[in-house]
mmCIF file of the N, C-alpha and C atoms, coordinates in Angstrom:
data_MODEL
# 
_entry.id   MODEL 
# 
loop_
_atom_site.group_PDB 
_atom_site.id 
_atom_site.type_symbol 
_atom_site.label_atom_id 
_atom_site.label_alt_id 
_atom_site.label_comp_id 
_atom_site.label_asym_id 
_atom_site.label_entity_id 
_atom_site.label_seq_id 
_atom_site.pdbx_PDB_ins_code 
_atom_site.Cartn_x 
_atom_site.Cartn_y 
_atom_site.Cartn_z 
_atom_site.occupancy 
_atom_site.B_iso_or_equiv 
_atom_site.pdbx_formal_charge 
_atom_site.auth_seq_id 
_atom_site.auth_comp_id 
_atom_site.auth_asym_id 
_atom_site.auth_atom_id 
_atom_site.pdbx_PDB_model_num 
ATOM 1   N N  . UNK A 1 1  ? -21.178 158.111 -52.986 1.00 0.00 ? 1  UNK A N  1 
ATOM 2   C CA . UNK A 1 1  ? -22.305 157.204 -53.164 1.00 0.00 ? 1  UNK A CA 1 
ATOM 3   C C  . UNK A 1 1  ? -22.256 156.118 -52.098 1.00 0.00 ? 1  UNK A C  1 
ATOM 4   N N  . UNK A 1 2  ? -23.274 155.923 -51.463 1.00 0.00 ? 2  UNK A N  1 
ATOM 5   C CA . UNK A 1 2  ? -23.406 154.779 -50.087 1.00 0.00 ? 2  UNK A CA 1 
ATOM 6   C C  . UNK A 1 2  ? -23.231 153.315 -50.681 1.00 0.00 ? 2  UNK A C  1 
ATOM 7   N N  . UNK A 1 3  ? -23.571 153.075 -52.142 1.00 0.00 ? 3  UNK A N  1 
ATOM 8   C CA . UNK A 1 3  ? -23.636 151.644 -52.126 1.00 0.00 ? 3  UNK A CA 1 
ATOM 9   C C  . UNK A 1 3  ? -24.808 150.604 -52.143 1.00 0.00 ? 3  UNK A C  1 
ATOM 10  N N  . UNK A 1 4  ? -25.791 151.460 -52.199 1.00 0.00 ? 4  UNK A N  1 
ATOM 11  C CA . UNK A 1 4  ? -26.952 151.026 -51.743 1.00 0.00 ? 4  UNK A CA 1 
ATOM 12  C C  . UNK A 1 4  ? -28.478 151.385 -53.255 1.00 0.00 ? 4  UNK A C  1 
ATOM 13  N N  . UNK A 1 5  ? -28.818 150.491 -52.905 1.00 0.00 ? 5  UNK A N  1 
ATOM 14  C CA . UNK A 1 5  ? -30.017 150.323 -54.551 1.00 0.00 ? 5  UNK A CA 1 
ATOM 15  C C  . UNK A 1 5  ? -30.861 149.604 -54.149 1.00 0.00 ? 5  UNK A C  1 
ATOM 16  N N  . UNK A 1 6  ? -32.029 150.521 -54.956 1.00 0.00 ? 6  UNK A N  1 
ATOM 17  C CA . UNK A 1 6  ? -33.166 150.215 -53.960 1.00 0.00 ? 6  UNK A CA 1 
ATOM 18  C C  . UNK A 1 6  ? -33.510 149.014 -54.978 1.00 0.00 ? 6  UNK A C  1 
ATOM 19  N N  . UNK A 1 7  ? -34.358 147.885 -54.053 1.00 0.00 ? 7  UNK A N  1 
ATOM 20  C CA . UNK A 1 7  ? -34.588 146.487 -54.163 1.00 0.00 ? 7  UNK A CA 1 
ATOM 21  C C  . UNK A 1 7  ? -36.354 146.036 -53.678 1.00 0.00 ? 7  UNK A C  1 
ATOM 22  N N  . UNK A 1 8  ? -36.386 145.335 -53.948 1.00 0.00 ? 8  UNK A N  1 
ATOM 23  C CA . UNK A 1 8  ? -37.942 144.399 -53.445 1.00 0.00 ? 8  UNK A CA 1 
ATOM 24  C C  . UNK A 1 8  ? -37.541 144.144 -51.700 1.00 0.00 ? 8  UNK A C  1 
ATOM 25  N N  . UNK A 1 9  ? -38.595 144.538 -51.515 1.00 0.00 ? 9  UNK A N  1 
ATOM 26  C CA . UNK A 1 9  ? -38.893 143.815 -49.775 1.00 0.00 ? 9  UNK A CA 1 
ATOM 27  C C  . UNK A 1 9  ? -38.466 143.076 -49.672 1.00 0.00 ? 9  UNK A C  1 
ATOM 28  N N  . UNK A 1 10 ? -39.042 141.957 -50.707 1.00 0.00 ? 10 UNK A N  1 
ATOM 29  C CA . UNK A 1 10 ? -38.627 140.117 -50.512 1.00 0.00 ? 10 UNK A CA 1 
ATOM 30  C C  . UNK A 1 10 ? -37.527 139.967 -50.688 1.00 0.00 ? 10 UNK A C  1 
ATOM 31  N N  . UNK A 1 11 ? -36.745 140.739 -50.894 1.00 0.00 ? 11 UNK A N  1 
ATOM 32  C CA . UNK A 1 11 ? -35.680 140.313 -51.718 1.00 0.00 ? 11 UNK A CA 1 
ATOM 33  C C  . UNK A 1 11 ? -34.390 140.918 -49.960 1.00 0.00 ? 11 UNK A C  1 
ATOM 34  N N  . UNK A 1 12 ? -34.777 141.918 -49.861 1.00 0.00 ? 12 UNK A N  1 
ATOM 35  C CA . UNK A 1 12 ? -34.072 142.629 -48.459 1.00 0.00 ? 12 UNK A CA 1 
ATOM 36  C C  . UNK A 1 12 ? -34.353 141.631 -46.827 1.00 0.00 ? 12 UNK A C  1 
ATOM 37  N N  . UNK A 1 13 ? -35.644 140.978 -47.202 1.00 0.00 ? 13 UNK A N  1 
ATOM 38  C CA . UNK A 1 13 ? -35.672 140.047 -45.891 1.00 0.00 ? 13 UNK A CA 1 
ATOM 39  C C  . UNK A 1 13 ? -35.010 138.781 -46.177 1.00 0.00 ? 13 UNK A C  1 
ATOM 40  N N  . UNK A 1 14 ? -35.088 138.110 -47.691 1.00 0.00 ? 14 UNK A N  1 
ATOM 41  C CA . UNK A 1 14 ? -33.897 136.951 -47.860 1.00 0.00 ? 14 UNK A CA 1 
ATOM 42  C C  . UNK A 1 14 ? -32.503 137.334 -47.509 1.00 0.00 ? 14 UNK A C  1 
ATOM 43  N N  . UNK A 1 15 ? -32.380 138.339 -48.014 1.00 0.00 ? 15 UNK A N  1 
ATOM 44  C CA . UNK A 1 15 ? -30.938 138.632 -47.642 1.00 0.00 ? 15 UNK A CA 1 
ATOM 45  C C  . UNK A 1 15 ? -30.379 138.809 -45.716 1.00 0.00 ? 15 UNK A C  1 
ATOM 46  N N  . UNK A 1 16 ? -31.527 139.471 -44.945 1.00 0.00 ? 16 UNK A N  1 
ATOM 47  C CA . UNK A 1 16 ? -31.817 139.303 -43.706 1.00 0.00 ? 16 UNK A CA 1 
ATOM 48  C C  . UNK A 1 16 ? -31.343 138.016 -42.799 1.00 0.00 ? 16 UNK A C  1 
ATOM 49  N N  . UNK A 1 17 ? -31.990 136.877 -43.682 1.00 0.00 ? 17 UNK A N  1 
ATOM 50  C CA . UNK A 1 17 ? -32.442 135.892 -42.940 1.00 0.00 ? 17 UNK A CA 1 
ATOM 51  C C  . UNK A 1 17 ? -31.053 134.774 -43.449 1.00 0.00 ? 17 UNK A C  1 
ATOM 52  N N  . UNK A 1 18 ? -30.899 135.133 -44.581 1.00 0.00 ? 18 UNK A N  1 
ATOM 53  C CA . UNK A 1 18 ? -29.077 134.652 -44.872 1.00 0.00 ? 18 UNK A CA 1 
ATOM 54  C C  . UNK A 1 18 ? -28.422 134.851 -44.201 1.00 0.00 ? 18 UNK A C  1 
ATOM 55  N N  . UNK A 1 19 ? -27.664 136.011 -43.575 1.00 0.00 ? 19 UNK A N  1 
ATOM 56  C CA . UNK A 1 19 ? -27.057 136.342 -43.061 1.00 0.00 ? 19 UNK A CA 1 
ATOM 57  C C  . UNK A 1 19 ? -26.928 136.279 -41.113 1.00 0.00 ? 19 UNK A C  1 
ATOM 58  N N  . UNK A 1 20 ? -28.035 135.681 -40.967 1.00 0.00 ? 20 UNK A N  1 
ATOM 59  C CA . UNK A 1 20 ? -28.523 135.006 -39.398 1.00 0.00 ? 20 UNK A CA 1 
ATOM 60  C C  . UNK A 1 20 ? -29.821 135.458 -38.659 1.00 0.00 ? 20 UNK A C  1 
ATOM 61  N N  . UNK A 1 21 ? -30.543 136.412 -39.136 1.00 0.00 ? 21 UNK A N  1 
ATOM 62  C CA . UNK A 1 21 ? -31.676 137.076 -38.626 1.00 0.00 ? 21 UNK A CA 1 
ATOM 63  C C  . UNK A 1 21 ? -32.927 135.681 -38.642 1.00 0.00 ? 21 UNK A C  1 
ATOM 64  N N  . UNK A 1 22 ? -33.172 135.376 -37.700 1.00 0.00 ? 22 UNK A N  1 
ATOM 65  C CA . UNK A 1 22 ? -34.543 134.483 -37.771 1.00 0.00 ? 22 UNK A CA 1 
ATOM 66  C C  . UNK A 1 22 ? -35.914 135.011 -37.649 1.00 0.00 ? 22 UNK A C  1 
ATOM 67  N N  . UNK A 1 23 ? -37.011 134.718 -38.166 1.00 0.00 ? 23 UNK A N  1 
ATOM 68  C CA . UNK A 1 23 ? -38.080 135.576 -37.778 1.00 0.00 ? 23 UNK A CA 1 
ATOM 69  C C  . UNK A 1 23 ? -39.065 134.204 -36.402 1.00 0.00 ? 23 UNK A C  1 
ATOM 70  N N  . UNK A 1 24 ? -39.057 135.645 -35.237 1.00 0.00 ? 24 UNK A N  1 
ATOM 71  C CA . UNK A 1 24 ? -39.831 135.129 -34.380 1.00 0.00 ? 24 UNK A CA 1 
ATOM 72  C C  . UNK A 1 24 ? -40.623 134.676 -34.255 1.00 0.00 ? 24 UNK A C  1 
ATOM 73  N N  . UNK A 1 25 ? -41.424 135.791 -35.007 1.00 0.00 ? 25 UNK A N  1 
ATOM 74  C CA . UNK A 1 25 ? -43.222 135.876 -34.621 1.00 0.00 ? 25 UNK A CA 1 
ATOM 75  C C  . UNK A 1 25 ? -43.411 136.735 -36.182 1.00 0.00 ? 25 UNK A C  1 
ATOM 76  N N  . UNK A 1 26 ? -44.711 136.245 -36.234 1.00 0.00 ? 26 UNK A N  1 
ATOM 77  C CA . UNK A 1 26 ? -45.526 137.008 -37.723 1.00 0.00 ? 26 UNK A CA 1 
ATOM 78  C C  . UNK A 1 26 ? -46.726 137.497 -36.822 1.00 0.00 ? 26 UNK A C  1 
ATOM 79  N N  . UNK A 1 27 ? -47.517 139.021 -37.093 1.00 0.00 ? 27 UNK A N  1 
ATOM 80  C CA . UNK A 1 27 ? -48.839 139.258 -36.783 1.00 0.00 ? 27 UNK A CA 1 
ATOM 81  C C  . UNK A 1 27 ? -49.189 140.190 -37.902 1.00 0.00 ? 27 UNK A C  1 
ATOM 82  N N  . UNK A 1 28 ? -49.896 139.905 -38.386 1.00 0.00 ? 28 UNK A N  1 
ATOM 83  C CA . UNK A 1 28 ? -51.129 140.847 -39.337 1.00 0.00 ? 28 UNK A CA 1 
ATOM 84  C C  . UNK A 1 28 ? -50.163 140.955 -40.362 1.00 0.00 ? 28 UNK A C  1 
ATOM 85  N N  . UNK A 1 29 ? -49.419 142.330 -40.934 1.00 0.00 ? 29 UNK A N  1 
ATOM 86  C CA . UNK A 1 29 ? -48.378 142.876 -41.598 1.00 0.00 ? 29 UNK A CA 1 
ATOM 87  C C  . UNK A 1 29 ? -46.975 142.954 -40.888 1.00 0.00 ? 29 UNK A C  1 
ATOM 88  N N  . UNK A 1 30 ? -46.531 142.898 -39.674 1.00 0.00 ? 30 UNK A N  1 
ATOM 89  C CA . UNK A 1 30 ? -45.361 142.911 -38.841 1.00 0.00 ? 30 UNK A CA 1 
ATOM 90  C C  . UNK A 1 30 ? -44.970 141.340 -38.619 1.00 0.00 ? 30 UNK A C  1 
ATOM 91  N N  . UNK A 1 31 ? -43.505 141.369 -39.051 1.00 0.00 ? 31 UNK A N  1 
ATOM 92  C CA . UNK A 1 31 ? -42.705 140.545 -38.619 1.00 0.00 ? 31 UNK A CA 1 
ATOM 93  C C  . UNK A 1 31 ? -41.181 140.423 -37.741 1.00 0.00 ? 31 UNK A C  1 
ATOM 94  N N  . UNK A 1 32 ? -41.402 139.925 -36.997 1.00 0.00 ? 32 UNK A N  1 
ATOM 95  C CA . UNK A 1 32 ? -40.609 139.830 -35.910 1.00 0.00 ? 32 UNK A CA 1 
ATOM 96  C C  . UNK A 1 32 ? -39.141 139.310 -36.090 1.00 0.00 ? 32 UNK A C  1 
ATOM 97  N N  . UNK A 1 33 ? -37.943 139.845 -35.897 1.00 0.00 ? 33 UNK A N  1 
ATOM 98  C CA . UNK A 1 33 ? -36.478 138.992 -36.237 1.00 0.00 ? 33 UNK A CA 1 
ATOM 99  C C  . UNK A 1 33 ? -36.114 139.543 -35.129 1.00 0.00 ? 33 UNK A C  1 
ATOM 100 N N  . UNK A 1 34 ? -35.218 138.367 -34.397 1.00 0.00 ? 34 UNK A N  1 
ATOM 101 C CA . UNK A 1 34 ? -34.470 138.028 -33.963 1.00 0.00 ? 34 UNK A CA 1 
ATOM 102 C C  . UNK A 1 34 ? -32.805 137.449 -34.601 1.00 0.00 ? 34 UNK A C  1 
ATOM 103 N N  . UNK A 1 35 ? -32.064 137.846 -33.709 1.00 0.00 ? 35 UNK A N  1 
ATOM 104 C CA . UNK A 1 35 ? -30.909 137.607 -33.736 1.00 0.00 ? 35 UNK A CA 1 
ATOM 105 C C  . UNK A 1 35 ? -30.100 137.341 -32.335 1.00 0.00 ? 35 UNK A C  1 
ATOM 106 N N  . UNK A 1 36 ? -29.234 136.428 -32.098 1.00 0.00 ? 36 UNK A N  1 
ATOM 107 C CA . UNK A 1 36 ? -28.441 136.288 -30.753 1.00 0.00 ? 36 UNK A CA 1 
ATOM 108 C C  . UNK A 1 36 ? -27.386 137.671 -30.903 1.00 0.00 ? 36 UNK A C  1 
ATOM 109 N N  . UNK A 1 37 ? -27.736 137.975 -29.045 1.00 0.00 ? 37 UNK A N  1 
ATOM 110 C CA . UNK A 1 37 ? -26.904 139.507 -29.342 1.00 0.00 ? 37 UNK A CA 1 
ATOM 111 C C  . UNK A 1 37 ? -27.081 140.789 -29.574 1.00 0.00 ? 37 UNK A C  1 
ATOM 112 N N  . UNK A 1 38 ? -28.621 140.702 -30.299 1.00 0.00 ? 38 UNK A N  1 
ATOM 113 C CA . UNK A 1 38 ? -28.871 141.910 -30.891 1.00 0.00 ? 38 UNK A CA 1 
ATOM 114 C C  . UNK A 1 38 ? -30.511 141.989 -30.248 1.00 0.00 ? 38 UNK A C  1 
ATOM 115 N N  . UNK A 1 39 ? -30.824 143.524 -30.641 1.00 0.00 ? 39 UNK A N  1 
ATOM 116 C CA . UNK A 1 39 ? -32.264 143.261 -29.872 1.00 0.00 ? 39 UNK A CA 1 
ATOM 117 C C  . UNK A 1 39 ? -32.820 143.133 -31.352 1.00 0.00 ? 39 UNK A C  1 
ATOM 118 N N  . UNK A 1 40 ? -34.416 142.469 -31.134 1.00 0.00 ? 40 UNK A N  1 
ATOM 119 C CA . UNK A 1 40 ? -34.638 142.191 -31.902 1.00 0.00 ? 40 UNK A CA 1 
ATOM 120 C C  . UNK A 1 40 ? -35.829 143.226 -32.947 1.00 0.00 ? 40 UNK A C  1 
ATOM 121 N N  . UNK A 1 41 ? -36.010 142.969 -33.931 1.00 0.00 ? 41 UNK A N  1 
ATOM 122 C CA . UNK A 1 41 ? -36.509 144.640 -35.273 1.00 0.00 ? 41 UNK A CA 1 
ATOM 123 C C  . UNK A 1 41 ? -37.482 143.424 -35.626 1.00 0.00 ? 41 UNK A C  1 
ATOM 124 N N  . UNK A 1 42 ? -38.252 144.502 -35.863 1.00 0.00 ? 42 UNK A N  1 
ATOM 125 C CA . UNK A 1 42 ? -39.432 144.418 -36.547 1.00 0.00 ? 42 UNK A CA 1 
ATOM 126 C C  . UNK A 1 42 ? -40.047 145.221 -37.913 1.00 0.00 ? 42 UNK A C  1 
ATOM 127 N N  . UNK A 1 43 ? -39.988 144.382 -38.512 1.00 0.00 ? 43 UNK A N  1 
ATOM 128 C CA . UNK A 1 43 ? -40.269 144.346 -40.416 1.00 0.00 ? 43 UNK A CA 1 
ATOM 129 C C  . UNK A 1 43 ? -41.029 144.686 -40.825 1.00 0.00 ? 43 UNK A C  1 
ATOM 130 N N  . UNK A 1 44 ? -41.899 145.551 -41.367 1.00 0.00 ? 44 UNK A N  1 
ATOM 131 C CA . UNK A 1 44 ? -42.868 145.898 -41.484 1.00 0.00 ? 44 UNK A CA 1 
ATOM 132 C C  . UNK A 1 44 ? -43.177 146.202 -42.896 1.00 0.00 ? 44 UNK A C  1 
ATOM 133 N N  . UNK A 1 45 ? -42.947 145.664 -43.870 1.00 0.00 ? 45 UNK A N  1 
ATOM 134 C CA . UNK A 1 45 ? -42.396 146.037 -45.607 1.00 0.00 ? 45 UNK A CA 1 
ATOM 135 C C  . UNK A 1 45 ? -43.246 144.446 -46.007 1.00 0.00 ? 45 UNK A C  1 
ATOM 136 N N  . UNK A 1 46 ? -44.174 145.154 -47.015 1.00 0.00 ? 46 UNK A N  1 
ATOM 137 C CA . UNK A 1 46 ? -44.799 144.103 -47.928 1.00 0.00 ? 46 UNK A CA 1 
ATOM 138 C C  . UNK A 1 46 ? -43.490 143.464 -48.821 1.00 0.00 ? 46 UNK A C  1 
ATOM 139 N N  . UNK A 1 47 ? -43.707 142.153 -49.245 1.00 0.00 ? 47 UNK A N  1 
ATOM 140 C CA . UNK A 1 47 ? -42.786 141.939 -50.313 1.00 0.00 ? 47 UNK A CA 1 
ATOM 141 C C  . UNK A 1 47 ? -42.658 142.508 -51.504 1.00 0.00 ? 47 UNK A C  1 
ATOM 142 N N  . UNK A 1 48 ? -43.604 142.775 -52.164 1.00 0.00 ? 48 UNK A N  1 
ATOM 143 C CA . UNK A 1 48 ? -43.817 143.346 -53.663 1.00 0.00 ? 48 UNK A CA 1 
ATOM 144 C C  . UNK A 1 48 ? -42.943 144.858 -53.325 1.00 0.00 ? 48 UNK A C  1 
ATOM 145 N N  . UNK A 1 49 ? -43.266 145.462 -52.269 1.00 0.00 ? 49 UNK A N  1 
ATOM 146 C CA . UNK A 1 49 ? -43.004 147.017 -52.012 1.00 0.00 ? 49 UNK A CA 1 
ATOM 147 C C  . UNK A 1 49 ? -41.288 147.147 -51.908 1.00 0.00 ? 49 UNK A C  1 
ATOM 148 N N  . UNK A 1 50 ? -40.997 148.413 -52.808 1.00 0.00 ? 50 UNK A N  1 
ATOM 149 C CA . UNK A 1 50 ? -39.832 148.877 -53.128 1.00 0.00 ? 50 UNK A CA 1 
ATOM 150 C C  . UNK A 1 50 ? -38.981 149.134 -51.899 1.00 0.00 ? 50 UNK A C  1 
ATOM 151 N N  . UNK A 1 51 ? -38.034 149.386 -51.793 1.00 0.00 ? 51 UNK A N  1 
ATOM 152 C CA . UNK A 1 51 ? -37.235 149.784 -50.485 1.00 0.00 ? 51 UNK A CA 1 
ATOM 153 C C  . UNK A 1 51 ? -35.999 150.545 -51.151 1.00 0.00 ? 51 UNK A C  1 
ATOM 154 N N  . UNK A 1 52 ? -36.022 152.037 -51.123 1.00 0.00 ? 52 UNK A N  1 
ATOM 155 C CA . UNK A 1 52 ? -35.188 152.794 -51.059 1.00 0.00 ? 52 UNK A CA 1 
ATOM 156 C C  . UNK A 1 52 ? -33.626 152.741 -50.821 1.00 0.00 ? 52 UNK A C  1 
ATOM 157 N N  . UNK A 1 53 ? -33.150 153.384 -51.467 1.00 0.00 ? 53 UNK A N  1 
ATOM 158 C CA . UNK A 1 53 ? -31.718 153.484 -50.569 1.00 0.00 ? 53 UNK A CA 1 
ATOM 159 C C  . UNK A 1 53 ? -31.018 154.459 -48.933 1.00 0.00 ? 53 UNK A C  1 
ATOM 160 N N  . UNK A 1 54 ? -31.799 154.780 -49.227 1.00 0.00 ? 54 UNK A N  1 
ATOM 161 C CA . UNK A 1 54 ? -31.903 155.702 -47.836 1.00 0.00 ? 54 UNK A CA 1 
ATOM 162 C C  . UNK A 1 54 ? -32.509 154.667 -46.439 1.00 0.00 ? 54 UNK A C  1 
ATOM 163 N N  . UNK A 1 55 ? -33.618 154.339 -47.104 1.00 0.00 ? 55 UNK A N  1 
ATOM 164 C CA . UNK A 1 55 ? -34.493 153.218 -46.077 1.00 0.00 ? 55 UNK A CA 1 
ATOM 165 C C  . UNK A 1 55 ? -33.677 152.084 -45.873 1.00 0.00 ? 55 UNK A C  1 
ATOM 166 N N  . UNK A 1 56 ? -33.328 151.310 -46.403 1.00 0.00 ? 56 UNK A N  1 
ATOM 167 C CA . UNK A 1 56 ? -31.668 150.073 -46.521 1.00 0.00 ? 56 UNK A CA 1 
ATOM 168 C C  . UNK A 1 56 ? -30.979 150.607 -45.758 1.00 0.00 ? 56 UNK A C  1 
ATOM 169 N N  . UNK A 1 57 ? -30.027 151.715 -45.824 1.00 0.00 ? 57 UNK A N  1 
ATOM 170 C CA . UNK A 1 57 ? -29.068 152.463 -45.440 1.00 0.00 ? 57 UNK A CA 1 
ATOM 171 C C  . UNK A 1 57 ? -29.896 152.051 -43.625 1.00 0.00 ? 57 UNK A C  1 
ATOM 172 N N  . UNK A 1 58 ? -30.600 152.651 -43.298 1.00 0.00 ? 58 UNK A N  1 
ATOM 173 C CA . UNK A 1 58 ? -31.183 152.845 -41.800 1.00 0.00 ? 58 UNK A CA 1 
ATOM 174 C C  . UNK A 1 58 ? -31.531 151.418 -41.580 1.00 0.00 ? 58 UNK A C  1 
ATOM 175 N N  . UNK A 1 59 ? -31.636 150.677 -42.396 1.00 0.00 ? 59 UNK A N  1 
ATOM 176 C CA . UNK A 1 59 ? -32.632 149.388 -41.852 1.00 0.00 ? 59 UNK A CA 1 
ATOM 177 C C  . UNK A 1 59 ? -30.751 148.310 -41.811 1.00 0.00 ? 59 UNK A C  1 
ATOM 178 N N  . UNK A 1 60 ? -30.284 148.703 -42.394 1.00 0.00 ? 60 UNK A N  1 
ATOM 179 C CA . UNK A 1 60 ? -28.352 148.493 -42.443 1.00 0.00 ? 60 UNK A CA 1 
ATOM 180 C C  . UNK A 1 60 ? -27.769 148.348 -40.865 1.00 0.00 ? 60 UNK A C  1 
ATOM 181 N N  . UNK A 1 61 ? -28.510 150.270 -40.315 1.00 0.00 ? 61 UNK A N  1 
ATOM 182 C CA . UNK A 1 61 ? -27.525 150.715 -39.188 1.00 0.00 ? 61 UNK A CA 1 
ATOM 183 C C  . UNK A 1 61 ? -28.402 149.578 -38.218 1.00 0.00 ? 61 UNK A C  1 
ATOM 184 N N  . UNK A 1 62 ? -29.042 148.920 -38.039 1.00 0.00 ? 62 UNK A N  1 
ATOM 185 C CA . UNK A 1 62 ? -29.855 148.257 -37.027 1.00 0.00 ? 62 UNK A CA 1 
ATOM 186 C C  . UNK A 1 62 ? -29.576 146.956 -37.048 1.00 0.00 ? 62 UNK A C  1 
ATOM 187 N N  . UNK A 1 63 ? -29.355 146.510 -37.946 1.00 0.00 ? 63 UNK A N  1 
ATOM 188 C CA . UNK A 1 63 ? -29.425 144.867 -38.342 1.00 0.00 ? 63 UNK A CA 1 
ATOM 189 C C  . UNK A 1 63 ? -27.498 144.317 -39.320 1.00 0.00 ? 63 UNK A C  1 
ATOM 190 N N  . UNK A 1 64 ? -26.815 145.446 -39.439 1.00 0.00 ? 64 UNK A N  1 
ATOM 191 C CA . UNK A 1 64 ? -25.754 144.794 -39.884 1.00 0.00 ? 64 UNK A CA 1 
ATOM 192 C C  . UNK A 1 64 ? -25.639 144.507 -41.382 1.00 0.00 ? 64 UNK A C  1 
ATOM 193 N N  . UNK A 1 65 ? -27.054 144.748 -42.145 1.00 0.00 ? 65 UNK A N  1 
ATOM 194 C CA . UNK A 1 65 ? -26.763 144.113 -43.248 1.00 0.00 ? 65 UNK A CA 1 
ATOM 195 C C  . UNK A 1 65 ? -25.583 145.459 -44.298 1.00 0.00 ? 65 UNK A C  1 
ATOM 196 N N  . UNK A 1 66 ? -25.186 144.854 -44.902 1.00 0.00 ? 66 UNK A N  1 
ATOM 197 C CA . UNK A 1 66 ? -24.423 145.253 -46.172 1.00 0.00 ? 66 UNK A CA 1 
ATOM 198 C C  . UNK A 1 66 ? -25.104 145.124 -47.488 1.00 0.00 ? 66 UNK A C  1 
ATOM 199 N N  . UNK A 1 67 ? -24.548 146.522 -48.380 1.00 0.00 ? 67 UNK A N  1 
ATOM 200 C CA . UNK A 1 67 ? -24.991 145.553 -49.881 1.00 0.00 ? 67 UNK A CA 1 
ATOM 201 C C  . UNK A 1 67 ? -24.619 145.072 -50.471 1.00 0.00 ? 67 UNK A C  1 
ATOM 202 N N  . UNK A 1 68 ? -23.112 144.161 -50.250 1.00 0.00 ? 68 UNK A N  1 
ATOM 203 C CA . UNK A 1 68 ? -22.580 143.072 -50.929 1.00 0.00 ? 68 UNK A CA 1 
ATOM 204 C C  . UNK A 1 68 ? -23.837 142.296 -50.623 1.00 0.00 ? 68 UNK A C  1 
ATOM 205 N N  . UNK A 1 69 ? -24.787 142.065 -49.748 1.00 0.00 ? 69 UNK A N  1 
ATOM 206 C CA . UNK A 1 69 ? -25.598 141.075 -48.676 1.00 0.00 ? 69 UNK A CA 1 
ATOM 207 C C  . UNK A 1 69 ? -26.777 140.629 -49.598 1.00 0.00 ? 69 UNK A C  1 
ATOM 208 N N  . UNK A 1 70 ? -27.153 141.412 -50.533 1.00 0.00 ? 70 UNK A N  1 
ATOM 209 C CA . UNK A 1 70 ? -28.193 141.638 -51.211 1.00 0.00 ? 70 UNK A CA 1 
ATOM 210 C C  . UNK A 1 70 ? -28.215 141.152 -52.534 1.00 0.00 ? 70 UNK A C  1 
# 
């Protein structure tokens, strides 16, 4: 088992932005994070909308997060 349970959007970008991710830029539905070091990802997940464990897992390998993080 990976460790991973699926959660609220809102809840996966707080945890994001805890952990050092800043958001750049907002346009329409896309949001922009930055991090020093890293290139920077773009968010694209309503808050209300579910997020998988599989989808975490990949959105994990890019950005560092963990699910202690969450």
């Amino acid at each position: 088992m990976s460790g991973w349970r699926a959660v609220k959007a809102g809840r996966a970008l707080a945890a994001l932005l805890r952990v050092g991710w800043q958001i750049k830029r907002r346009g329409g539905s896309h949001t922009v994070l930055s991090r020093d070091g890293q290139p920077d990802y773009v968010w694209a997940f309503h808050n209300r909308e579910e997020i998988g464990p599989r989808m975490l897992a990949r959105i994990a390998k890019k950005t560092g997060l963990q699910p202690e993080d969450l």
